[in-house]
PyMOL Python script that loads the backbone (N, CA, C, O; Angstrom):
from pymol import cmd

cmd.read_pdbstr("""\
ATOM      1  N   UNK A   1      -4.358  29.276  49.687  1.00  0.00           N
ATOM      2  CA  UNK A   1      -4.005  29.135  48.272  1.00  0.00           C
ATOM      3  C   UNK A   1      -4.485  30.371  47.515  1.00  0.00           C
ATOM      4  O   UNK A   1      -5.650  30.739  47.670  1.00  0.00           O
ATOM      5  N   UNK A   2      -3.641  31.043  46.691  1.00  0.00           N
ATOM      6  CA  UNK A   2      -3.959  32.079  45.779  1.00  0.00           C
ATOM      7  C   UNK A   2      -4.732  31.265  44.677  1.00  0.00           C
ATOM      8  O   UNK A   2      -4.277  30.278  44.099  1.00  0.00           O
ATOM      9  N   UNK A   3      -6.089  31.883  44.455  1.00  0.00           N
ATOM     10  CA  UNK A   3      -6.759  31.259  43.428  1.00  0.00           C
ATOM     11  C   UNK A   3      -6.554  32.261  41.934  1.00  0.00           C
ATOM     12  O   UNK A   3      -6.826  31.850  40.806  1.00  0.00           O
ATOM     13  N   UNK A   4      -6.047  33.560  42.236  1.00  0.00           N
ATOM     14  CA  UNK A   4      -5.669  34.347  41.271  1.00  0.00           C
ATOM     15  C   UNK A   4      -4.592  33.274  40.603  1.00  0.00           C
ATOM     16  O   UNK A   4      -4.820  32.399  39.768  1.00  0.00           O
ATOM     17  N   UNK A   5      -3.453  33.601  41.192  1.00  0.00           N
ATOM     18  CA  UNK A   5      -2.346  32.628  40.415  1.00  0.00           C
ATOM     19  C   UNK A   5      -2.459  31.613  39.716  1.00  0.00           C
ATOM     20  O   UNK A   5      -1.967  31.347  38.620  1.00  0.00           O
ATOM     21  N   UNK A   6      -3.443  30.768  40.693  1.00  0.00           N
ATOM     22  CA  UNK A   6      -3.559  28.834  40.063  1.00  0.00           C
ATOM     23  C   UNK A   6      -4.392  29.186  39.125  1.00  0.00           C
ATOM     24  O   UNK A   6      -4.282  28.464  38.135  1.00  0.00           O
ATOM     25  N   UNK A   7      -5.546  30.379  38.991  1.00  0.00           N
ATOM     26  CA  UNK A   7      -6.556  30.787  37.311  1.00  0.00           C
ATOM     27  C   UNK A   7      -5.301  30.803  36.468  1.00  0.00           C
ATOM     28  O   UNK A   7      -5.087  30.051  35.517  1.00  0.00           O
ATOM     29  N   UNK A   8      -4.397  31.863  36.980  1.00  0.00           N
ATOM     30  CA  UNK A   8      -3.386  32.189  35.953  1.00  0.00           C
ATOM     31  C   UNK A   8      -2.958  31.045  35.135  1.00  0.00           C
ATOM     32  O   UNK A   8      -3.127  30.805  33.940  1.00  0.00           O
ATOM     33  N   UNK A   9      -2.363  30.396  36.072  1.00  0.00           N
ATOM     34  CA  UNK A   9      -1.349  29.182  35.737  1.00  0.00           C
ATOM     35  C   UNK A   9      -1.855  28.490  34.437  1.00  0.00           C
ATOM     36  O   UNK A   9      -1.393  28.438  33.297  1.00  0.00           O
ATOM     37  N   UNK A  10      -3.212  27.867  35.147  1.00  0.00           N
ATOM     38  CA  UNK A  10      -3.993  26.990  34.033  1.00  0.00           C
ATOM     39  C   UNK A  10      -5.155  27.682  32.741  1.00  0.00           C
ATOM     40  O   UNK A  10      -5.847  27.069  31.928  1.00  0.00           O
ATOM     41  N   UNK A  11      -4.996  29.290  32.991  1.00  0.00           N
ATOM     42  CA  UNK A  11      -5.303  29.761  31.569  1.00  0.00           C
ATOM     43  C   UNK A  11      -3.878  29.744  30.768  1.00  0.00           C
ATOM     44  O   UNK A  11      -3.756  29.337  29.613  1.00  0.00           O
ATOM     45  N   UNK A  12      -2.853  30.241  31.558  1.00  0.00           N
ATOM     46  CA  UNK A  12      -1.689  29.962  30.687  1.00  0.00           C
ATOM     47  C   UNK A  12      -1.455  28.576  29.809  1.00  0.00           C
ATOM     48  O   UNK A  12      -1.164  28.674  28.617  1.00  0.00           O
ATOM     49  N   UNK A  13      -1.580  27.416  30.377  1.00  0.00           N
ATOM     50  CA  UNK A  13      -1.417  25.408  30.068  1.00  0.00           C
ATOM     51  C   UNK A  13      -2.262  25.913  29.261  1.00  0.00           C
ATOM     52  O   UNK A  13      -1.757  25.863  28.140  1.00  0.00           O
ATOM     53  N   UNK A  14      -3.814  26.616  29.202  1.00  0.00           N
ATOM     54  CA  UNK A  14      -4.898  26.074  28.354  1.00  0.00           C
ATOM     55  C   UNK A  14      -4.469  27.011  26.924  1.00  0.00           C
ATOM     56  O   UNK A  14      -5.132  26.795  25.909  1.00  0.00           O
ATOM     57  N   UNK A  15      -3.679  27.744  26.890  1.00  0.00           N
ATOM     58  CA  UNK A  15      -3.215  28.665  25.882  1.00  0.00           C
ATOM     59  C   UNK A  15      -2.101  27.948  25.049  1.00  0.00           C
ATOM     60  O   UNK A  15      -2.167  28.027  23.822  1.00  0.00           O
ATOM     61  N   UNK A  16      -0.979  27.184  25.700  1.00  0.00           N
ATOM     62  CA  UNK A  16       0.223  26.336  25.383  1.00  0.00           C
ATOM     63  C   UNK A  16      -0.540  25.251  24.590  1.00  0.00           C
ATOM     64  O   UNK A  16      -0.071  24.996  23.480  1.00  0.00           O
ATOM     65  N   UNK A  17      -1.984  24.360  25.102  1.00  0.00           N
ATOM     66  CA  UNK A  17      -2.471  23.593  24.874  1.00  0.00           C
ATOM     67  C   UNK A  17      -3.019  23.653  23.432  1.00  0.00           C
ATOM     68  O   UNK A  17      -2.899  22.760  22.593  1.00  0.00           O
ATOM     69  N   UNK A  18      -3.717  24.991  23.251  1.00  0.00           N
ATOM     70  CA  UNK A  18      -4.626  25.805  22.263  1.00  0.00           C
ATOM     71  C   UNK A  18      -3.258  25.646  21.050  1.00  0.00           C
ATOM     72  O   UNK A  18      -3.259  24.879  20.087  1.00  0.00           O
ATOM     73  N   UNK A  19      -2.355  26.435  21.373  1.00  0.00           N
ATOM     74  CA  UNK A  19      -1.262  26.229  20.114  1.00  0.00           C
ATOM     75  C   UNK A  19      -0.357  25.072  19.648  1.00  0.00           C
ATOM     76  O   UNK A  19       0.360  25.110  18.648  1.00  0.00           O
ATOM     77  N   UNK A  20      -0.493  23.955  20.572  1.00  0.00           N
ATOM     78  CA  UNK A  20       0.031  22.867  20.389  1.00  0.00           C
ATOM     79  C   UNK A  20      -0.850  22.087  19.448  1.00  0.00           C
ATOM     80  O   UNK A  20      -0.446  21.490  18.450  1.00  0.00           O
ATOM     81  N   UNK A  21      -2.220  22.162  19.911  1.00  0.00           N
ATOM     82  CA  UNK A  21      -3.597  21.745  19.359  1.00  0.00           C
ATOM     83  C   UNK A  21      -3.519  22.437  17.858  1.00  0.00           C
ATOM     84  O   UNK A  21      -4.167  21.932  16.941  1.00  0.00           O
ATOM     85  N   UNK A  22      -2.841  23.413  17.675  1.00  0.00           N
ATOM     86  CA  UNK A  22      -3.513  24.409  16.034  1.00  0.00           C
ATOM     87  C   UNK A  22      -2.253  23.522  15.507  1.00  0.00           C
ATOM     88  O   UNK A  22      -2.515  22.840  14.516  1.00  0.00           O
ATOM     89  N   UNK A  23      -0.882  23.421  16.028  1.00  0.00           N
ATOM     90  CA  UNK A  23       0.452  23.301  15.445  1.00  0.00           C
ATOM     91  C   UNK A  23      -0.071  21.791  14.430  1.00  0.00           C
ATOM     92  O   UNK A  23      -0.109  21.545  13.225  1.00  0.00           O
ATOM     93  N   UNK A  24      -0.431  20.994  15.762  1.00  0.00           N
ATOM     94  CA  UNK A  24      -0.929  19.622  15.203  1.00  0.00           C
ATOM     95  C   UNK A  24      -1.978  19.185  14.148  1.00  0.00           C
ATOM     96  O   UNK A  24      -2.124  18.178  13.456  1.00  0.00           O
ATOM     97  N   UNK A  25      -2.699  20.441  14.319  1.00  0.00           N
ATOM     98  CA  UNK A  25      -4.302  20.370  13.234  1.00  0.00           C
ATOM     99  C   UNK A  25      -3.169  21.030  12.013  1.00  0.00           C
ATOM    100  O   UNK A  25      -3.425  20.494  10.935  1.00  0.00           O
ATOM    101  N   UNK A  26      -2.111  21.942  11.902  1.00  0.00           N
ATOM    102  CA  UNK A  26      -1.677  22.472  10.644  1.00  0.00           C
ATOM    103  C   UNK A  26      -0.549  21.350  10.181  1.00  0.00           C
ATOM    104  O   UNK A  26       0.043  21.488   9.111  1.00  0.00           O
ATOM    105  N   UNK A  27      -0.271  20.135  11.137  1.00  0.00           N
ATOM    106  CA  UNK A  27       1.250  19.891  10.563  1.00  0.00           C
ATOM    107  C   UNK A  27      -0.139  17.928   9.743  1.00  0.00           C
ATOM    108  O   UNK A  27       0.145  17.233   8.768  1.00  0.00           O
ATOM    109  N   UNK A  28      -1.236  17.781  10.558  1.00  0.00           N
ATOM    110  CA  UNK A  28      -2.032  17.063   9.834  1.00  0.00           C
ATOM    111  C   UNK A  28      -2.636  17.045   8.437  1.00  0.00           C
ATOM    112  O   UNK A  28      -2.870  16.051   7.750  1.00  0.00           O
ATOM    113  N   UNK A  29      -2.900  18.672   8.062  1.00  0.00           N
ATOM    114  CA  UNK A  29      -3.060  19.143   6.966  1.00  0.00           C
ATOM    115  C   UNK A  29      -2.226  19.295   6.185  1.00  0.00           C
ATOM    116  O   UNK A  29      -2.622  19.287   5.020  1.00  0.00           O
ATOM    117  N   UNK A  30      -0.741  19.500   6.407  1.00  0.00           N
ATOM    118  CA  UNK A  30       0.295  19.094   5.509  1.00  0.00           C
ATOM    119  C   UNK A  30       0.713  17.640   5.155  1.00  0.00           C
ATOM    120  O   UNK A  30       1.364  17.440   4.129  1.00  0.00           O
ATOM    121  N   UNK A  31       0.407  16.763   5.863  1.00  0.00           N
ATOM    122  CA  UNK A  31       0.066  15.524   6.215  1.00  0.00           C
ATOM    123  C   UNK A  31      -0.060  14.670   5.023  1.00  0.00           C
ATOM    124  O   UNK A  31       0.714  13.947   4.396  1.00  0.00           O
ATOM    125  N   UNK A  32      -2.015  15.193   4.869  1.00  0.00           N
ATOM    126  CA  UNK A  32      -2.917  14.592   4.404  1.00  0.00           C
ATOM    127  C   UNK A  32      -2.901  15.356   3.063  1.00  0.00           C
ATOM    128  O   UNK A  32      -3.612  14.852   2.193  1.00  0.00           O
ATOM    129  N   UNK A  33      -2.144  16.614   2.687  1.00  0.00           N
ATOM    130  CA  UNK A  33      -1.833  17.074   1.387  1.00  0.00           C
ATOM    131  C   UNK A  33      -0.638  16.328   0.699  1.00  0.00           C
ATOM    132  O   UNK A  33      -0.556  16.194  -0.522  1.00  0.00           O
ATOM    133  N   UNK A  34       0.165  15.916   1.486  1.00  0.00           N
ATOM    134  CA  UNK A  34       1.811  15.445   0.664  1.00  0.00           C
ATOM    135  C   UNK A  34       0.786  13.645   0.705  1.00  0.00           C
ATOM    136  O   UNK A  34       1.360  12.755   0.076  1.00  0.00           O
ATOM    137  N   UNK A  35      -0.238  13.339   1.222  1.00  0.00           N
ATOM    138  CA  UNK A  35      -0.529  12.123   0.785  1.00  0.00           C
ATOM    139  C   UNK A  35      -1.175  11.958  -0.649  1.00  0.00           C
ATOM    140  O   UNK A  35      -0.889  11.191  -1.568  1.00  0.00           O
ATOM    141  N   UNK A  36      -2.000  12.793  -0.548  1.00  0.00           N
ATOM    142  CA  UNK A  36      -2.643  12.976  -1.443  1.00  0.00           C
ATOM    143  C   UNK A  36      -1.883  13.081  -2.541  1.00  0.00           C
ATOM    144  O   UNK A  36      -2.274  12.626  -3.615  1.00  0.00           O
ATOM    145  N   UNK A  37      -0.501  13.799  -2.377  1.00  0.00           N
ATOM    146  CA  UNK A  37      -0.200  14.017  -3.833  1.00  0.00           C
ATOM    147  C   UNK A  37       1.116  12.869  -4.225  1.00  0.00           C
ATOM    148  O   UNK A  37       1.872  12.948  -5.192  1.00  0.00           O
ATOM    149  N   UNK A  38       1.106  12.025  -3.368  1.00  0.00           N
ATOM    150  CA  UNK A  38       1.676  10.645  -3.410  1.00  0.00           C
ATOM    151  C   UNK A  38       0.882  10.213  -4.396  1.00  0.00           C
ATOM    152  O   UNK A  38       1.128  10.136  -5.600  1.00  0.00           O
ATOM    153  N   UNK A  39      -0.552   9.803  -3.521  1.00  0.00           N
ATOM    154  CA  UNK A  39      -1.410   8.824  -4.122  1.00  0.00           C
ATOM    155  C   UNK A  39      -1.726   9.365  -5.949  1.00  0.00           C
ATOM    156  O   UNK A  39      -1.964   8.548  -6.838  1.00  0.00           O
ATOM    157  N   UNK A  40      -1.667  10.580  -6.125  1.00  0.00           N
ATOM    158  CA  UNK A  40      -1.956  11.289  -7.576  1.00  0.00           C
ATOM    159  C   UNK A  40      -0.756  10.556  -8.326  1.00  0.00           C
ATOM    160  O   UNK A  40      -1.043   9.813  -9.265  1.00  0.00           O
ATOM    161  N   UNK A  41       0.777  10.756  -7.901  1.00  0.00           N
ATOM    162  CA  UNK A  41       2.054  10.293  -8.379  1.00  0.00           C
ATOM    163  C   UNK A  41       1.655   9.240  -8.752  1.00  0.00           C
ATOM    164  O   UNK A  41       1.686   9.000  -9.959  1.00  0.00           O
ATOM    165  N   UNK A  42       1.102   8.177  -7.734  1.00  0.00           N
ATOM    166  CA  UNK A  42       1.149   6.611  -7.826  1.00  0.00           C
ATOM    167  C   UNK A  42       0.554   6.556  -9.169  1.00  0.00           C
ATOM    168  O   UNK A  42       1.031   6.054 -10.187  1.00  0.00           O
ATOM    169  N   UNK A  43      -0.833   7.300  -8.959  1.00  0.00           N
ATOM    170  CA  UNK A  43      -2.112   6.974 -10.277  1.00  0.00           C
ATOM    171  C   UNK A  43      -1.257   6.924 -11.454  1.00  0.00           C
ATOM    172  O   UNK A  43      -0.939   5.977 -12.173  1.00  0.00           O
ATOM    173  N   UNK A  44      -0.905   8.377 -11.490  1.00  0.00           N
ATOM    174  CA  UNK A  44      -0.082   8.412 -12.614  1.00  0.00           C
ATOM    175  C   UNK A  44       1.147   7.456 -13.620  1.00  0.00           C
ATOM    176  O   UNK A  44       1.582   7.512 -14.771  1.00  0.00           O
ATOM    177  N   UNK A  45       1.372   6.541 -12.313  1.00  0.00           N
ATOM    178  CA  UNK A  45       2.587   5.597 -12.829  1.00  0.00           C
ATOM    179  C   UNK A  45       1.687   3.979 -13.057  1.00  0.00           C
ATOM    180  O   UNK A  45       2.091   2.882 -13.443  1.00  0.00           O
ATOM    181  N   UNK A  46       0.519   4.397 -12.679  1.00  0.00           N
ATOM    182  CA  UNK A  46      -0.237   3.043 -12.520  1.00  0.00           C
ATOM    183  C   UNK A  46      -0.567   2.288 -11.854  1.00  0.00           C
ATOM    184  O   UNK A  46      -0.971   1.173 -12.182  1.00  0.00           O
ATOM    185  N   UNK A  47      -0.465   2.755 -10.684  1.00  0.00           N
ATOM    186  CA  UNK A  47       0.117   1.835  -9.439  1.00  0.00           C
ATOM    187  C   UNK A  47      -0.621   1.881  -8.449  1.00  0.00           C
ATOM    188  O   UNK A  47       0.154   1.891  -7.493  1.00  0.00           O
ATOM    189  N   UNK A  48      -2.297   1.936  -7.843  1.00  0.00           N
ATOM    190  CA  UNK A  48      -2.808   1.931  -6.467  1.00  0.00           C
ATOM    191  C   UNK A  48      -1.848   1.787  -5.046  1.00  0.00           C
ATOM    192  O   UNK A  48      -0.922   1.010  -4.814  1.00  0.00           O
ATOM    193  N   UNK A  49      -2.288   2.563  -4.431  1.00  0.00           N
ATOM    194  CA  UNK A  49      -1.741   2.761  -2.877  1.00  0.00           C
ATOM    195  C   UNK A  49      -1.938   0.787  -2.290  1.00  0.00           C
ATOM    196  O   UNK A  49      -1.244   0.266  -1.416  1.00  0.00           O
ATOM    197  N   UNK A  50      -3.035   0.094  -3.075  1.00  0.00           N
ATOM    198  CA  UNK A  50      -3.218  -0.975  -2.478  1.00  0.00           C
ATOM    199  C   UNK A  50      -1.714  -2.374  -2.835  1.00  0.00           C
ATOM    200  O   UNK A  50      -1.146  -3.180  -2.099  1.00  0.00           O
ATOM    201  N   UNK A  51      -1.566  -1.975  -4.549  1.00  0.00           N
ATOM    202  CA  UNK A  51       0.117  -2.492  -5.281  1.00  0.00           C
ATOM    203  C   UNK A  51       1.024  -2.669  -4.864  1.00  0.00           C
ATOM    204  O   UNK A  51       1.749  -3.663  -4.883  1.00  0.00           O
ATOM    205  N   UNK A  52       1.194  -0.977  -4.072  1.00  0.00           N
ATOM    206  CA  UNK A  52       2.708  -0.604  -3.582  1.00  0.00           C
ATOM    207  C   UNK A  52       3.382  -1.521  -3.746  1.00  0.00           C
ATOM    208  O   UNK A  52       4.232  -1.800  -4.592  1.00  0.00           O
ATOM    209  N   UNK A  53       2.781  -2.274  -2.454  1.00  0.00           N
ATOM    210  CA  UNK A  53       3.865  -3.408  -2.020  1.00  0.00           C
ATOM    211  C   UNK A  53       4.548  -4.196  -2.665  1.00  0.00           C
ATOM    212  O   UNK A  53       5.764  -4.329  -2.524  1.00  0.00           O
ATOM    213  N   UNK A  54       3.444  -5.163  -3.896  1.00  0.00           N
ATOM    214  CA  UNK A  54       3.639  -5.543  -4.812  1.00  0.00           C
ATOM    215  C   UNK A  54       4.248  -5.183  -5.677  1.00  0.00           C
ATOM    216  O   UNK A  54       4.799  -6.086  -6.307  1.00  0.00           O
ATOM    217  N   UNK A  55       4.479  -3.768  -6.166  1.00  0.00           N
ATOM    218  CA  UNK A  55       4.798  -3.329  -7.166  1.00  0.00           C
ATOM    219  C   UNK A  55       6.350  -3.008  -6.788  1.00  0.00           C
ATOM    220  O   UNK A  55       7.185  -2.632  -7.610  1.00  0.00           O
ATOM    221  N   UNK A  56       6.571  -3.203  -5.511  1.00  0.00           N
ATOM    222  CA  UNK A  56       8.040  -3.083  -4.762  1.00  0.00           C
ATOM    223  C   UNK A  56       9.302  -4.181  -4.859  1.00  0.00           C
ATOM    224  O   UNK A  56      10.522  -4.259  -5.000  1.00  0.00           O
ATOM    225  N   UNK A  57       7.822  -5.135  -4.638  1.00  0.00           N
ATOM    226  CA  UNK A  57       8.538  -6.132  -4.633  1.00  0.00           C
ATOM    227  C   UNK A  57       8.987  -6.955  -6.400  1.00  0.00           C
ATOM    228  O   UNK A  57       9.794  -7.833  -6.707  1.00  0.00           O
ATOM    229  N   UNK A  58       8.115  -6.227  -7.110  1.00  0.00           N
ATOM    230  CA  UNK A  58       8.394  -6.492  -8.949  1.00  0.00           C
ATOM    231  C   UNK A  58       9.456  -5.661  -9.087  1.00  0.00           C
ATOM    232  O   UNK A  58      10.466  -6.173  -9.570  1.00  0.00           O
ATOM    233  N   UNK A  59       9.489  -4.681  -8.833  1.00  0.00           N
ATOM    234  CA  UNK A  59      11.019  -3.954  -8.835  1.00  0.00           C
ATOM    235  C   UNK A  59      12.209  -4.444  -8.728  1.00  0.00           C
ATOM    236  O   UNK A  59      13.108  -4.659  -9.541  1.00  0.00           O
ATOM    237  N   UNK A  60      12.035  -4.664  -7.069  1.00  0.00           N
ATOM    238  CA  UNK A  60      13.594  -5.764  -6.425  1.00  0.00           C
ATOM    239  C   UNK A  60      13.368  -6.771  -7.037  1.00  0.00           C
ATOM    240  O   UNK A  60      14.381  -7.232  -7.563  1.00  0.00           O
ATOM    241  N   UNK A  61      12.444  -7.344  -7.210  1.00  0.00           N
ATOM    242  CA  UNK A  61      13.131  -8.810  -8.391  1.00  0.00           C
ATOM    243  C   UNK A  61      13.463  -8.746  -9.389  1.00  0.00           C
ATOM    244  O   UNK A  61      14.015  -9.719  -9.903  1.00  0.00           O
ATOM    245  N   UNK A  62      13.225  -7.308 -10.243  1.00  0.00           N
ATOM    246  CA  UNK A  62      13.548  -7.269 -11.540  1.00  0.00           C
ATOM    247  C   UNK A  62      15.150  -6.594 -11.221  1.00  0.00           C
ATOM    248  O   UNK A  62      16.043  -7.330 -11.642  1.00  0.00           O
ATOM    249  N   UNK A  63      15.545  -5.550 -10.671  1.00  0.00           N
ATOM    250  CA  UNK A  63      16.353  -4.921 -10.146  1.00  0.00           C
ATOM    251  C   UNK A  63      17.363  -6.328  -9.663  1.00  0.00           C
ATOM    252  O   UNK A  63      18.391  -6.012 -10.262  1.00  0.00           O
ATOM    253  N   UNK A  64      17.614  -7.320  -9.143  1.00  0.00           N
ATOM    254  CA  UNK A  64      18.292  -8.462  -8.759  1.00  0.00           C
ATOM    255  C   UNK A  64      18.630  -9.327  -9.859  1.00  0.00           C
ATOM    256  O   UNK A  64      19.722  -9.756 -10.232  1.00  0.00           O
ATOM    257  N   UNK A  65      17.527  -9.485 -10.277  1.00  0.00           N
ATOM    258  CA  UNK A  65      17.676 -10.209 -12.211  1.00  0.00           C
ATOM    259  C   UNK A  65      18.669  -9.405 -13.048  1.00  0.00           C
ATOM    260  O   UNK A  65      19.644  -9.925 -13.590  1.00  0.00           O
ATOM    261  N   UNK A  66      18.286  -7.771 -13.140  1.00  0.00           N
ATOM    262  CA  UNK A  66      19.697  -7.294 -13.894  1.00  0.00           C
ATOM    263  C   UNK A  66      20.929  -7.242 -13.454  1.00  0.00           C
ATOM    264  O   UNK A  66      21.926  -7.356 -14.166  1.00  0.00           O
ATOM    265  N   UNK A  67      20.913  -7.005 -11.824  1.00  0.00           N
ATOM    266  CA  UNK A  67      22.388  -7.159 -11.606  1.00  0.00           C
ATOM    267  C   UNK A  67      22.732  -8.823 -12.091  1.00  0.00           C
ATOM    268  O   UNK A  67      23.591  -8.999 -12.956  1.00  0.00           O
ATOM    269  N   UNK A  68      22.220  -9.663 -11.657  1.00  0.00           N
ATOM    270  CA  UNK A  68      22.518 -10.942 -11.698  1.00  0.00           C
ATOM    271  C   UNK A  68      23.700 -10.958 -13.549  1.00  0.00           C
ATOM    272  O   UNK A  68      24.902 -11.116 -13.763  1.00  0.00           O
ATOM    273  N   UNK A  69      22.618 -10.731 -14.351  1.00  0.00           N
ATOM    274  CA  UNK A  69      22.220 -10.743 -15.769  1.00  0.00           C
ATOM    275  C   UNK A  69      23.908 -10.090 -16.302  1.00  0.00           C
ATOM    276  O   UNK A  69      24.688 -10.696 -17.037  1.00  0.00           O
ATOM    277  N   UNK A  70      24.145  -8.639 -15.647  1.00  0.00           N
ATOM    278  CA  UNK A  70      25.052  -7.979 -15.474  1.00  0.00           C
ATOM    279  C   UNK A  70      26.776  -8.642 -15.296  1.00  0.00           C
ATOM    280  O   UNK A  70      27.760  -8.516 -16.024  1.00  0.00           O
ATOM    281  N   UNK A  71      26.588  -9.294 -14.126  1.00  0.00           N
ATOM    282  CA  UNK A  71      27.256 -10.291 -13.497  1.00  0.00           C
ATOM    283  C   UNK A  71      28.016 -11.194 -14.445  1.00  0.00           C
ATOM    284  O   UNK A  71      29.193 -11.190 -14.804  1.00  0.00           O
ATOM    285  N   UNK A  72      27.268 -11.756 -14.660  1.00  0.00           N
ATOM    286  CA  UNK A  72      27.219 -12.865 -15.644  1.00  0.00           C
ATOM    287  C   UNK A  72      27.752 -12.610 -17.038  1.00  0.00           C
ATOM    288  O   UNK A  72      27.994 -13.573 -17.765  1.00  0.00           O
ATOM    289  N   UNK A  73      27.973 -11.211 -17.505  1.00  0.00           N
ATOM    290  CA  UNK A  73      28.621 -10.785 -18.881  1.00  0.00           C
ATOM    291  C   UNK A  73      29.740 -10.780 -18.646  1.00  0.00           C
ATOM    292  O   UNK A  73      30.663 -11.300 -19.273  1.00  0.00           O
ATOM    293  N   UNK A  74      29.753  -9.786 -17.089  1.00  0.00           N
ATOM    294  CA  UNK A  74      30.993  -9.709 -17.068  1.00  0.00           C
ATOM    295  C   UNK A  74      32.433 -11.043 -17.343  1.00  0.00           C
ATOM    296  O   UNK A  74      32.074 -12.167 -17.692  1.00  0.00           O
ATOM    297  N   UNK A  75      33.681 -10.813 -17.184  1.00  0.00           N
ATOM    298  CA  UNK A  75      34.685 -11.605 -16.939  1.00  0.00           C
ATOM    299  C   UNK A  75      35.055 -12.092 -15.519  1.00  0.00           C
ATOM    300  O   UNK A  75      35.270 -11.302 -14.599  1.00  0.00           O
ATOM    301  N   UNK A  76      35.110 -13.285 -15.406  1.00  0.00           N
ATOM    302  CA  UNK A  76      35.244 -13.794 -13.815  1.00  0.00           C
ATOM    303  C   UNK A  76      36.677 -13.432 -13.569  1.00  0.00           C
ATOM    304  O   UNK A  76      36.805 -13.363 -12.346  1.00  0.00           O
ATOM    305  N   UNK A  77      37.729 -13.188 -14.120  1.00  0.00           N
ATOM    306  CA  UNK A  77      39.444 -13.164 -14.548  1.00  0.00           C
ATOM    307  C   UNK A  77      39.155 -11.724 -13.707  1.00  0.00           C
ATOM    308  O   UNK A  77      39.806 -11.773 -12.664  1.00  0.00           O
ATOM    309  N   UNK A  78      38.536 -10.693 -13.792  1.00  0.00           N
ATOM    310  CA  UNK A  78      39.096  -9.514 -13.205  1.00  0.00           C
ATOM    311  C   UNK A  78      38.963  -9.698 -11.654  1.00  0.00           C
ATOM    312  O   UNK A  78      39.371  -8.822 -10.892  1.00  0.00           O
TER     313      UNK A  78
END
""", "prot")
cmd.dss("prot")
cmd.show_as("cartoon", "prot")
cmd.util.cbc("prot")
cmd.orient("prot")
């Protein structure tokens, strides 16, 4: 067995590894910045990251109520 080559081989993997490793640490940090500036948005509208859900679901019910509401002006004839 060439032990030159097989060094080669697996300093090469440990180099592929090294930039896969930075790609992932830089695409985490974009990550954890576009969260952050979610969670600022949310503040701003009033709304905790913990709401969301809640506050999703006050939407679609209010959002269902106007179409309904909508509906209902209209003329049944067309």
């Amino acid at each position: 067995m060439n032990y030159e080559n097989k060094l080669n081989e697996l300093k090469s993997k440990i180099e592929i590894y090294k930039n896969k490793k930075i790609k992932a640490e830089t695409r985490l940090e974009q990550l954890l910045s576009q969260k952050d500036a979610i969670v600022k948005e949310l503040e701003n509208l009033g709304i905790t990251p913990e709401n969301l859900d809640n506050e999703i679901e006050k939407l679609d019910s209010e959002i269902k109520d106007l179409i309904n509401k909508i509906e209902s002006m209209l003329p049944s004839d067309i």
